[in-house]
PyMOL commands that place a pseudoatom at each C-alpha (Angstrom):
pseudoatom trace, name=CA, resn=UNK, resi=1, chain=A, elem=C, hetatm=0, pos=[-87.649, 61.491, -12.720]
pseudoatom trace, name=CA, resn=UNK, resi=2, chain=A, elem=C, hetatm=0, pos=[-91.318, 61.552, -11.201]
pseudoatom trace, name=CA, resn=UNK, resi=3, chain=A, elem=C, hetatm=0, pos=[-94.440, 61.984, -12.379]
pseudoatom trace, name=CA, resn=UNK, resi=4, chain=A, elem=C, hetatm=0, pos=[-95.007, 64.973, -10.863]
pseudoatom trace, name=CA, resn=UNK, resi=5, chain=A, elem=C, hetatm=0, pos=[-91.526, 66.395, -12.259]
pseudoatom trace, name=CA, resn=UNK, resi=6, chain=A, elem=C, hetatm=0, pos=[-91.485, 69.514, -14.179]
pseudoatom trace, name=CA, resn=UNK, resi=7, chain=A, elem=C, hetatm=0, pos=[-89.866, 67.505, -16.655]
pseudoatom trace, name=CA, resn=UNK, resi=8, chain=A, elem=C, hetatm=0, pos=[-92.274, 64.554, -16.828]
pseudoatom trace, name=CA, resn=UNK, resi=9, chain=A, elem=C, hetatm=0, pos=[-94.927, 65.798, -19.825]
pseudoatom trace, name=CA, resn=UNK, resi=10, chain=A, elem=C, hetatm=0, pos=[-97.693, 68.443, -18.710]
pseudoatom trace, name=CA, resn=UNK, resi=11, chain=A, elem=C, hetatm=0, pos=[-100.528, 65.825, -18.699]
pseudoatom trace, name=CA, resn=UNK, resi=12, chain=A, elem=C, hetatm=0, pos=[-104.680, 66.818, -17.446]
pseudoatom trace, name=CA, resn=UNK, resi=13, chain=A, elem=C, hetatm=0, pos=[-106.021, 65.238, -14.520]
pseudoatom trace, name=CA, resn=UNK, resi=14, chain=A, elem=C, hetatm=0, pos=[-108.016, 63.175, -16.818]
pseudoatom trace, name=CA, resn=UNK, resi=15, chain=A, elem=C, hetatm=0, pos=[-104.740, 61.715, -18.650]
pseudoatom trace, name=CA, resn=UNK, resi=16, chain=A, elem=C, hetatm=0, pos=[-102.680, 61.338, -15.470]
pseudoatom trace, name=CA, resn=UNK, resi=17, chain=A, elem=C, hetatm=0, pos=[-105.994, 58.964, -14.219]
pseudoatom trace, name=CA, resn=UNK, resi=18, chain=A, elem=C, hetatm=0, pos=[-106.236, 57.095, -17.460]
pseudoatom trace, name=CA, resn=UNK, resi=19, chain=A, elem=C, hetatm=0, pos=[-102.239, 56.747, -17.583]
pseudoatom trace, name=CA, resn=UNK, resi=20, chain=A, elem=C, hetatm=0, pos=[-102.187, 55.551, -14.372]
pseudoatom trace, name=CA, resn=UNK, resi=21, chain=A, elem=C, hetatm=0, pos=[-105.720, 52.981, -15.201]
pseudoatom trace, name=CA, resn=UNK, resi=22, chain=A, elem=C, hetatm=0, pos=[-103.220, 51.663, -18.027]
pseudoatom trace, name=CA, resn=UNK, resi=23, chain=A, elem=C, hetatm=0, pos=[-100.661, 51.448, -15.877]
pseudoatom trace, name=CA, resn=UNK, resi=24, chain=A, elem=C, hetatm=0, pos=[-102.457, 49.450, -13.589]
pseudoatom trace, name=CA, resn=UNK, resi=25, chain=A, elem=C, hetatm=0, pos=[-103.629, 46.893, -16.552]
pseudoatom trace, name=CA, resn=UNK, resi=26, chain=A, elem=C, hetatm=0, pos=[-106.883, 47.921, -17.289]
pseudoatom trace, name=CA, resn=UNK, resi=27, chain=A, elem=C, hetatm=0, pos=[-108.432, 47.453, -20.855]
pseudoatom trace, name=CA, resn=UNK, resi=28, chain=A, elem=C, hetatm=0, pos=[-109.644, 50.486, -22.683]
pseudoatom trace, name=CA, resn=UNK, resi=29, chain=A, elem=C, hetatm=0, pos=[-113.476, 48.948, -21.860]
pseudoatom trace, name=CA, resn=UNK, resi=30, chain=A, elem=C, hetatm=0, pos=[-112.893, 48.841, -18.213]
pseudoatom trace, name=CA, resn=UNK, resi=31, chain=A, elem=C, hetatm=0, pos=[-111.546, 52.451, -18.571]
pseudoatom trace, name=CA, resn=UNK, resi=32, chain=A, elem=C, hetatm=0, pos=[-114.100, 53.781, -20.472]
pseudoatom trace, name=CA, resn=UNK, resi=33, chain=A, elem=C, hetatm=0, pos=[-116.934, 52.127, -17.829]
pseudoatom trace, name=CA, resn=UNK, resi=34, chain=A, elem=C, hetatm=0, pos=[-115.270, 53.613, -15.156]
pseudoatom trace, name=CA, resn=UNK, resi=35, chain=A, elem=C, hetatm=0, pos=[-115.132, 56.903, -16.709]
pseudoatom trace, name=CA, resn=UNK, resi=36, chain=A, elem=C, hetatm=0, pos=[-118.623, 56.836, -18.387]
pseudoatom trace, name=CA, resn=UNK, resi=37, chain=A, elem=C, hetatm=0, pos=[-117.131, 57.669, -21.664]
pseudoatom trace, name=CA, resn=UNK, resi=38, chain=A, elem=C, hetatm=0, pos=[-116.815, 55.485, -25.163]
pseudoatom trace, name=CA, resn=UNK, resi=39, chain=A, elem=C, hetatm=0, pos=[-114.134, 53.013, -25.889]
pseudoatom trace, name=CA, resn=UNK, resi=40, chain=A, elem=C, hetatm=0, pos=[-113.170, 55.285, -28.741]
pseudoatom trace, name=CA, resn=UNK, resi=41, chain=A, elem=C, hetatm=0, pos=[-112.968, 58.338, -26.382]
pseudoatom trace, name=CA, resn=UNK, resi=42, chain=A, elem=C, hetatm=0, pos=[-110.302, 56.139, -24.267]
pseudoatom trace, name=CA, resn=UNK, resi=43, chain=A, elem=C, hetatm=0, pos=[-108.415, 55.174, -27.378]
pseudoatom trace, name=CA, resn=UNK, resi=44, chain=A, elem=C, hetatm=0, pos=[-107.976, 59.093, -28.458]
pseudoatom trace, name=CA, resn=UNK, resi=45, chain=A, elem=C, hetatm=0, pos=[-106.926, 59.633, -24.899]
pseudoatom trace, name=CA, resn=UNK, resi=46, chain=A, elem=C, hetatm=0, pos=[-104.269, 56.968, -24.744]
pseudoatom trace, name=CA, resn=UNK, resi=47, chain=A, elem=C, hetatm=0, pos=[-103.119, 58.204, -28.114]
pseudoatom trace, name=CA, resn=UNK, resi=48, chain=A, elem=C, hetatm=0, pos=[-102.892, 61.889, -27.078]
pseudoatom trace, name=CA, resn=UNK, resi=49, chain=A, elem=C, hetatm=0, pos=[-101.110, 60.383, -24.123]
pseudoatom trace, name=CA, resn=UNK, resi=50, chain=A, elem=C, hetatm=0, pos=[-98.806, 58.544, -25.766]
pseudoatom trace, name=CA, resn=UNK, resi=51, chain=A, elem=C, hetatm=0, pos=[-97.922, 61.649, -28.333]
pseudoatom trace, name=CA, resn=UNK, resi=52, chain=A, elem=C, hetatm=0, pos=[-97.213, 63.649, -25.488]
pseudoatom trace, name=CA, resn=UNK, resi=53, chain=A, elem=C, hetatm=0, pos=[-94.570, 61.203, -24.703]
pseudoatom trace, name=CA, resn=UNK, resi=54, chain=A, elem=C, hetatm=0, pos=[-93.352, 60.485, -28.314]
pseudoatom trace, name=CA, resn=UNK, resi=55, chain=A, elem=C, hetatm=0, pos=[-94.432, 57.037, -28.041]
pseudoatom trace, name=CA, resn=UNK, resi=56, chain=A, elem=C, hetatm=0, pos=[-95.539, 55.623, -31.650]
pseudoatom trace, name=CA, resn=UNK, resi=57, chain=A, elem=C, hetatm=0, pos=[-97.203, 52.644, -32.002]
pseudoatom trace, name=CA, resn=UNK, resi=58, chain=A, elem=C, hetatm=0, pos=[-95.016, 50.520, -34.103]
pseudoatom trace, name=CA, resn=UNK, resi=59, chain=A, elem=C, hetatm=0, pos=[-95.143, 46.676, -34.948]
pseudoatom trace, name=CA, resn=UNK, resi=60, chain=A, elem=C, hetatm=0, pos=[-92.142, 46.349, -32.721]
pseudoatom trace, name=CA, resn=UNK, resi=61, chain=A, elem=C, hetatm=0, pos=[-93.369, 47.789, -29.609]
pseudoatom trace, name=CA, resn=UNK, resi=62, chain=A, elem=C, hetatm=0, pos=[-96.617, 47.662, -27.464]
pseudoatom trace, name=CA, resn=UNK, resi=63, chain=A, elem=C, hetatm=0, pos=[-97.207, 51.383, -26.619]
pseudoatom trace, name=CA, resn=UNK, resi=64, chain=A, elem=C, hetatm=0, pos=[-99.225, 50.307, -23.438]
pseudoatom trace, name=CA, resn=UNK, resi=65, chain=A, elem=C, hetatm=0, pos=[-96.308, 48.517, -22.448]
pseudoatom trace, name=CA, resn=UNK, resi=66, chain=A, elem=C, hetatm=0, pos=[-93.817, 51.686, -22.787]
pseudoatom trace, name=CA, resn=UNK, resi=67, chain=A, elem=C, hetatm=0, pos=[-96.777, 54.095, -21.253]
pseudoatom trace, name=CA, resn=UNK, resi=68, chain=A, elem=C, hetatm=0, pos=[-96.548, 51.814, -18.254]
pseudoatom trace, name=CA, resn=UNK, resi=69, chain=A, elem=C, hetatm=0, pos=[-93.087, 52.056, -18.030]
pseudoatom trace, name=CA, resn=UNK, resi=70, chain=A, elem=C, hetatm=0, pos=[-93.161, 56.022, -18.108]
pseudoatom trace, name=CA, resn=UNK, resi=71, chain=A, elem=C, hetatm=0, pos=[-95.367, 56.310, -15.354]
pseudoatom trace, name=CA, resn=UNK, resi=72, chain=A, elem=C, hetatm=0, pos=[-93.645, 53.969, -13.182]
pseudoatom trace, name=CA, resn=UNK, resi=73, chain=A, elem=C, hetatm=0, pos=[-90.140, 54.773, -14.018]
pseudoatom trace, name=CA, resn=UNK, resi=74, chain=A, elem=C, hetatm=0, pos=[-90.939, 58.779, -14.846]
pseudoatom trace, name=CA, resn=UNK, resi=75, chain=A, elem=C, hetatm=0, pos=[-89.392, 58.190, -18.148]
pseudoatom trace, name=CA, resn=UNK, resi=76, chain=A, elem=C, hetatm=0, pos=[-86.549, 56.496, -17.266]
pseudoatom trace, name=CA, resn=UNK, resi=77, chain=A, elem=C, hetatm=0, pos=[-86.547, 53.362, -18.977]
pseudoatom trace, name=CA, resn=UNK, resi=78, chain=A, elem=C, hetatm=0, pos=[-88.748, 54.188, -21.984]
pseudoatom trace, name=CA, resn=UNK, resi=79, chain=A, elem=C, hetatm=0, pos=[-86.874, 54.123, -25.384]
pseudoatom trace, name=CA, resn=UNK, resi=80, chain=A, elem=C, hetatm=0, pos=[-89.354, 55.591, -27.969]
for i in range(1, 80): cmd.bond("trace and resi %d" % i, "trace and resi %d" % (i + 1))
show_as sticks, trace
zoom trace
């Protein structure tokens, strides 16, 4: 599945850039610089991002780490 699948989660413009800025390894800092907003204006983005994907953040997993994988695999490979 791709990104751009009608399958693949309705995200904004916004979230598909900042999903693809984590994807790419940025910190939530670097984000937010880029994007002239707060830090905690990039962590409520991440985390609407992540809900949209049923990704929880658990002990056990890195929720960056699964977003990642759902944009490059289009869901594929993430077990949530």
């Amino acid at each position: 599945m791709s990104i751009y699948s009608l399958d693949f989660p309705l995200l904004t413009h916004v979230q598909r850039n900042t999903l693809r800025m984590v994807a790419e390894g940025l910190s939530n800092s670097e984000i937010a610089r880029i994007n002239f907003v707060s830090e905690k204006a990039v962590e409520q983005m991440v985390g609407r991002i992540a809900h949209s994907f049923n990704i929880t953040q658990a002990p056990t997993r890195n929720m960056r780490v699964l977003l990642t994988l759902a944009y490059l695999t289009g869901l594929d490979e993430v077990v949530a």
